[in-house]
C-alpha positions in Angstrom: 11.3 5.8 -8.9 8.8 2.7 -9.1 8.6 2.4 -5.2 7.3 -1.2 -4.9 9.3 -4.2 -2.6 12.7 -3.0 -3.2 12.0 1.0 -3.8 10.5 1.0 -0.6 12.6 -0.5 1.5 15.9 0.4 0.0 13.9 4.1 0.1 12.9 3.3 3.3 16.5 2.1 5.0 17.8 5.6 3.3 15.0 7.9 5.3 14.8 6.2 8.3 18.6 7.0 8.3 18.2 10.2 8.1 18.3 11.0 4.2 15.5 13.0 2.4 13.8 11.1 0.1 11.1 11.1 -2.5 9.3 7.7 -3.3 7.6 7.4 -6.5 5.3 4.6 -6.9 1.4 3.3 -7.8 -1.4 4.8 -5.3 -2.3 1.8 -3.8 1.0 1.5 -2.4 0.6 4.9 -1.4 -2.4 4.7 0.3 -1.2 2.3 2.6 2.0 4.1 3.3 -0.2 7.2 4.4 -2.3 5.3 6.2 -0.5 3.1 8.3 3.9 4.7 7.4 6.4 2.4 6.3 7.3 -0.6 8.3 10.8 -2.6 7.1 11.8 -5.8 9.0 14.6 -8.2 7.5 15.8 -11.7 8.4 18.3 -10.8 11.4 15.2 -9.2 12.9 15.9 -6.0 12.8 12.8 -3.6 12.2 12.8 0.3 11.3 9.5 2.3 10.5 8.6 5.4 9.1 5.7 7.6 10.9 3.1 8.1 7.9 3.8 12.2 8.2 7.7 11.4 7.5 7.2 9.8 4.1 7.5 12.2 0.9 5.3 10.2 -1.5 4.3 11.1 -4.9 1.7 9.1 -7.0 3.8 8.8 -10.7 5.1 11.3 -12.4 1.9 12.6 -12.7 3.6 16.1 -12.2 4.3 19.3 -13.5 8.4 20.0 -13.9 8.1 22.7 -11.6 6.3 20.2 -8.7 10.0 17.9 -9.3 12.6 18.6 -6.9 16.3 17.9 -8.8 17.2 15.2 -6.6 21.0 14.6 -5.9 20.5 10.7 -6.8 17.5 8.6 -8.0 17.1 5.1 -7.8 15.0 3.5 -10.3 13.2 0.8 -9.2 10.5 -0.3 -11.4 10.1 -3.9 -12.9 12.6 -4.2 -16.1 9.6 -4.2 -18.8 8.9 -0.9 -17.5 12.9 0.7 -17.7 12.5 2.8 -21.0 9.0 4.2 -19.9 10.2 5.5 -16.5 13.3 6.6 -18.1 11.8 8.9 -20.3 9.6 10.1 -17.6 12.4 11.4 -15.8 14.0 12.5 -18.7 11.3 14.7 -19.7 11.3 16.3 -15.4 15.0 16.1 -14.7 18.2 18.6 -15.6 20.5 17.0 -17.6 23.8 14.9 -16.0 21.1 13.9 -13.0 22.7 10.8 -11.8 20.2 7.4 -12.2 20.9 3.9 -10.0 19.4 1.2 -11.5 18.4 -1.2 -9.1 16.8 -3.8 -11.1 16.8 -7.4 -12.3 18.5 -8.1 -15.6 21.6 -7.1 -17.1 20.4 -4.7 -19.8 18.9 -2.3 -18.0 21.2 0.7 -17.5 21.4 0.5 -21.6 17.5 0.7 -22.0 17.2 3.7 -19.4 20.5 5.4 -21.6 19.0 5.3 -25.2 15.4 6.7 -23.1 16.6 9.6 -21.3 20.7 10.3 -23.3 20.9 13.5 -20.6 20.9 11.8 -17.3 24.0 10.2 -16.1 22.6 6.2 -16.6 24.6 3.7 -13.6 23.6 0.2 -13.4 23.7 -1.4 -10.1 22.6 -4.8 -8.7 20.2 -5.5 -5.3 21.1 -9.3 -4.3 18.8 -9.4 -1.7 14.8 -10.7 -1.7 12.3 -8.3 -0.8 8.4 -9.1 0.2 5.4 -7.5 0.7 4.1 -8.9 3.9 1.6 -6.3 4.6 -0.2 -3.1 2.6 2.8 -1.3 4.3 4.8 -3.8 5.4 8.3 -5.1 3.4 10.8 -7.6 5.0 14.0 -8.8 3.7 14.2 -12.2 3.3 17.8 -13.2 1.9 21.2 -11.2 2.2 24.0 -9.8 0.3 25.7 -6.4 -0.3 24.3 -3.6 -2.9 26.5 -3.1 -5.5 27.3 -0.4 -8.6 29.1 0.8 -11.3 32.0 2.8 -10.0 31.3 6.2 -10.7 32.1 9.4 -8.7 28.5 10.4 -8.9 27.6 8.1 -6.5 31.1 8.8 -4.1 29.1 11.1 -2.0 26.3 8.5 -0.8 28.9 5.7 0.0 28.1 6.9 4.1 24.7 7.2 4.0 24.3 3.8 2.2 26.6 2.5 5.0 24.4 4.2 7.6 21.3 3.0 6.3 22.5 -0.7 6.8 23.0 -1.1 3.0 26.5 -0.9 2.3 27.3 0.0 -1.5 30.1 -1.8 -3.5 31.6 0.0 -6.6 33.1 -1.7 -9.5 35.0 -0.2 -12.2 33.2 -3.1 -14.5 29.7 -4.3 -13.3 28.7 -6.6 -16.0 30.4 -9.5 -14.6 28.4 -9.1 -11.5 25.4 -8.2 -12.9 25.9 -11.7 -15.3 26.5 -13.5 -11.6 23.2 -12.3 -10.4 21.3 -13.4 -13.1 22.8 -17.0 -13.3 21.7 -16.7 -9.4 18.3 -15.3 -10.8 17.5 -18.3 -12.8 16.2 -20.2 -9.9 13.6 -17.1 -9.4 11.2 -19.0 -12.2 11.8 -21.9 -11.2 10.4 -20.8 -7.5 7.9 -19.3 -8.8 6.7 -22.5 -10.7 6.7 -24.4 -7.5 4.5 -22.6 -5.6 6.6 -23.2 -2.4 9.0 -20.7 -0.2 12.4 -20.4 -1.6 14.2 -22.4 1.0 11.2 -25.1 0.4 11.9 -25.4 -3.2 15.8 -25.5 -2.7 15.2 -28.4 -0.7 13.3 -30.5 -3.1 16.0 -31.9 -5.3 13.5 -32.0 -8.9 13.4 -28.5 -8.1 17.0 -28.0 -8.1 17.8 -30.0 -10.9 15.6 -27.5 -13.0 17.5 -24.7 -11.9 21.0 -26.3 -12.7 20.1 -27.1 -16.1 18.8 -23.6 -16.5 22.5 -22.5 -15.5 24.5 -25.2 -17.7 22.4 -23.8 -20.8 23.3 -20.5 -19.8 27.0 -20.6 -18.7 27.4 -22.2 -22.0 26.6 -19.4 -23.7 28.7 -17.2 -21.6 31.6 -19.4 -21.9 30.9 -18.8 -25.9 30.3 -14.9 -25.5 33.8 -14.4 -24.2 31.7 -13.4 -21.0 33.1 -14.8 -17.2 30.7 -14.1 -14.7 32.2 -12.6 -10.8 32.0 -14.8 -8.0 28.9 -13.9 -5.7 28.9 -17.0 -3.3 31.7 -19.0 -2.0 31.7 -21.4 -4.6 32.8 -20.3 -8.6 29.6 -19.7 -11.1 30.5 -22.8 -12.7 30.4 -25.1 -9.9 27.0 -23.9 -8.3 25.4 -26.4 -10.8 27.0 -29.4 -9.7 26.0 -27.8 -6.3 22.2 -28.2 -7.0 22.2 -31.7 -8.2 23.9 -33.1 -4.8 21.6 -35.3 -2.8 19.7 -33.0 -0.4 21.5 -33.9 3.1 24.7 -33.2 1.2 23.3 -30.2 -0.3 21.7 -29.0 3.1 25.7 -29.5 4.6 27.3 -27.8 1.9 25.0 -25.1 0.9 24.2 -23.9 4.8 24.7 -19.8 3.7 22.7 -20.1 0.5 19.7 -22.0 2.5 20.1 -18.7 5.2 16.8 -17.4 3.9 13.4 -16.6 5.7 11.3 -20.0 5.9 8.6 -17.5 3.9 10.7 -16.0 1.5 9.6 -16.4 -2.4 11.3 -14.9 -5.3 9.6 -11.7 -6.4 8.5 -13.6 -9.6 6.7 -16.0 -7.7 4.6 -13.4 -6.1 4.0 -11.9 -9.5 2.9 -15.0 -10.8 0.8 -15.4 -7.6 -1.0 -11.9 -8.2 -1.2 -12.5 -12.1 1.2 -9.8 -12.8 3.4 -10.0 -15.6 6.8 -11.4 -14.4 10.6 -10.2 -15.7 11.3 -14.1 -17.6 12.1 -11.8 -20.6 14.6 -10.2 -18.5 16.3 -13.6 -16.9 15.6 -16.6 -19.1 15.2 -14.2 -21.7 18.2 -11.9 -21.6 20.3 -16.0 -22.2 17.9 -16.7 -25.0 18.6 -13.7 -26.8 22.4 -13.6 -26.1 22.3 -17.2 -27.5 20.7 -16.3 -30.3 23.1 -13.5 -31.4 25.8 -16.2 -31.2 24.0 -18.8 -33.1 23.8 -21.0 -30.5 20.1 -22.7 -29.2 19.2 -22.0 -25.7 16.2 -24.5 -25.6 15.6 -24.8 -21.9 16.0 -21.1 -21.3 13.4 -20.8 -24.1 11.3 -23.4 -22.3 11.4 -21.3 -19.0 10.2 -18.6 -20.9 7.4 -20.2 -22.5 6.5 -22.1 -19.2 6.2 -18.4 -17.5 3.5 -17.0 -19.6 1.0 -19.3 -18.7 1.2 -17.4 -15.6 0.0 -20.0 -13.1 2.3 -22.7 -10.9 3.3 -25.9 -12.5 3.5 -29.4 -11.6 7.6 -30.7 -11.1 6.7 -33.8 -13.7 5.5 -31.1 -16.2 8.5 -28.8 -15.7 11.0 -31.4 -16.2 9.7 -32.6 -19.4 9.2 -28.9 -20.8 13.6 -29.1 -19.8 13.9 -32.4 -21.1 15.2 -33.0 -17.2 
């Protein structure tokens, strides 16, 4: 459900696999998929597509509850602003218990879908990888990491075919920490976007970085405060990937070889929402530390900044940045 970057080729991984599945996603996507199938490419070159007659597409839930197959697991996928709406939708097609992924940005996201649709069995997951549109039909990979999820044994039964699709799933009897992790890693995703340079480009350019750890000071603060300690998703600990960022660049280059192991053309999906004038998910990243600060009592300026900074939708000058983080 919500079949853009990351519901299409998670989606896509699954059915060229072998797995039956439904995508659920805007027409113009859809177009292109029945024009031209589903191509998927990813950074260690490996490709898989999708003859256009394999794909079982549907334009929204634009149908009737009979038209709905019950589906054994569904993976919502739409941007976070959309969660409760899409929730809901299903709610209103699905028998209750149906089991629902979310694979989204954000760490609140598995309690929006729950308060939408109380009857389907609500999991939240995390997708650490980058995901681009290079083509009408065409999504490549661009960064790495392993799919992860709330342990649950509705999802026991897909932990091969997750495997077999080259997307391994990792289940953890508490995902919060993780999902915290990936949205300290997150905070560089504005900050990209901003730029107007590929990801590996704007880790590169030390102002850059120095935006991004200041993001993450501000926010592991809070943490630290909310009693909250954050997994470990690279080889260094949360706390020290600040410090991390503010090394000189040749240093950083040495010491930061796996993070930089990205596509020389990969941008954070908020930079190509910024890029298309879409709205982006700040409210979900910068956001999610301004409002946990604020339920603590405790000012999260430069997260506030970021947010602010976002909404002008449009990429930013480095010398106007720093001085909207006081950097």
């Amino acid at each position: 459900m919500g079949a853009g970057a990351i519901g299409c080729f998670v989606g896509g991984r699954l059915a060229a696999a072998g797995q039956r599945v439904r995508f659920i996603g805007r027409a113009r996507i859809g177009d292109a998929l029945r024009a031209e199938g589903l191509r998927l490419t990813d950074l260690e070159s490996a490709e898989r597509q999708l003859a256009a007659s394999a794909i079982d597409w549907q334009d929204g839930l634009a149908a009737t509850p009979a038209a709905v197959e019950t589906p054994g697991l569904v993976l919502l996928c739409v941007k976070s602003a959309a969660t409760a709406e899409a929730a809901g939708q299903l709610a209103a097609l699905l028998p209750p218990g149906t089991a629902l992924l979310c694979l989204q940005n954000g760490v609140d996201n598995a309690e929006l879908a729950a308060l939408a649709a109380p009857g389907l069995r609500v999991l939240p997951g995390m997708v650490p990888f980058n995901v681009a549109q290079r083509g009408p039909a065409w999504f490549h990979r661009g960064t790495s990491g392993r799919l992860a999820a709330q342990q649950d044994p509705a999802l026991l039964p897909y932990l091969t075919q997750f495997a077999a699709a080259g997307l391994p799933l990792s289940l953890h009897q508490d995902l919060r920490p993780v999902l915290w992790a990936k949205l300290l890693l997150n905070l560089n995703n504005p900050v990209n976007a901003l730029s107007g340079l590929p990801l590996r480009a704007q880790l590169l350019d030390a102002g850059w970085r120095r935006c991004t750890a200041l993001l993450m000071d501000e926010a592991l603060g809070v943490l630290q405060a909310a009693g909250l300690q954050p997994a470990r998703l690279t080889p260094l600990p949360p706390a020290w990937i600040p410090h991390l960022m503010r090394l000189p660049t040749p240093l950083f280059r040495l010491i930061a070889a796996g993070m930089l192991r990205i596509d020389p053309n990969a941008r954070s999906s908020m930079a190509d929402d910024l890029a298309l004038g879409r709205a982006t998910e700040i409210d979900a990243i910068c956001g999610a530390i301004v409002r946990l600060g604020a339920r603590l009592g405790r000012p999260t300026p430069r997260n506030a900044a970021m947010v602010e900074l976002m909404r002008q939708r449009r990429a930013l000058p480095l010398a106007e940045v720093r001085q909207a983080l006081q950097a």
